[in-house]
C-alpha positions, 0 to 999 in steps of 0.5 A, spaced: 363 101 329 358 104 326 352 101 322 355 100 315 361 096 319 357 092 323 353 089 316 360 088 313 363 084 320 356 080 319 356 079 312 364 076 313 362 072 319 357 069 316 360 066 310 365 064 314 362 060 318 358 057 312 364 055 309 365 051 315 358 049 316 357 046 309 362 040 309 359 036 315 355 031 315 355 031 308 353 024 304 356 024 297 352 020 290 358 015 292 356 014 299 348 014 296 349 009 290 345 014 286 351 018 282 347 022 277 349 021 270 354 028 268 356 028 275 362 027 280 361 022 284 362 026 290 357 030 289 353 032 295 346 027 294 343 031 299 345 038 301 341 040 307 342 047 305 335 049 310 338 046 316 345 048 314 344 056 312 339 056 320 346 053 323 351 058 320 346 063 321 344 062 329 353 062 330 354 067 325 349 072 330 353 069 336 361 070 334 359 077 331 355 078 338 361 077 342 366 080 336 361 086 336 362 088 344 369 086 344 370 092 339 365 096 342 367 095 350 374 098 347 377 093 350 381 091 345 383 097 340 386 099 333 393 101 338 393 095 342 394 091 335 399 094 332 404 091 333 410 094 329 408 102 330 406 103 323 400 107 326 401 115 326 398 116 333 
């Protein structure tokens, strides 16, 4: 894995991960009883998006630690996942 390949293996977990984080504990307008006139009733009332981009980005960097030393261990390797012999070796 070469740099450029680590930042893009970063950047995919990293959203991925924020994808997961940002529906948790989520209070909606409705839940609030304060729904903005011009918004949908679950709208979120408050995001907390600071504590929630901290979060992805402290698992973000842990999964990709992991990923990024399964990858450069050699433990698993492009051969080990090709599964119906479509690879030239």
């Amino acid at each position: 894995m070469n740099l450029t390949g680590g930042i893009v293996l970063y950047a995919v977990i990293w959203f991925m991960v924020l994808f997961v984080v940002l529906p948790m504990r989520l209070t909606t307008q409705e839940e609030a009883g304060e729904v903005v006139p011009g918004t949908p009733a679950g709208a979120p009332h408050d995001a907390g998006m600071k504590r929630k981009v901290i979060i992805t980005t402290i698992a973000a960097t842990l999964l990709w630690a992991v990923i990024a030393a399964v990858i450069l261990s050699g433990a698993v390797t492009l051969a080990d996942i090709d599964w119906f012999n479509q690879l030239e070796r």
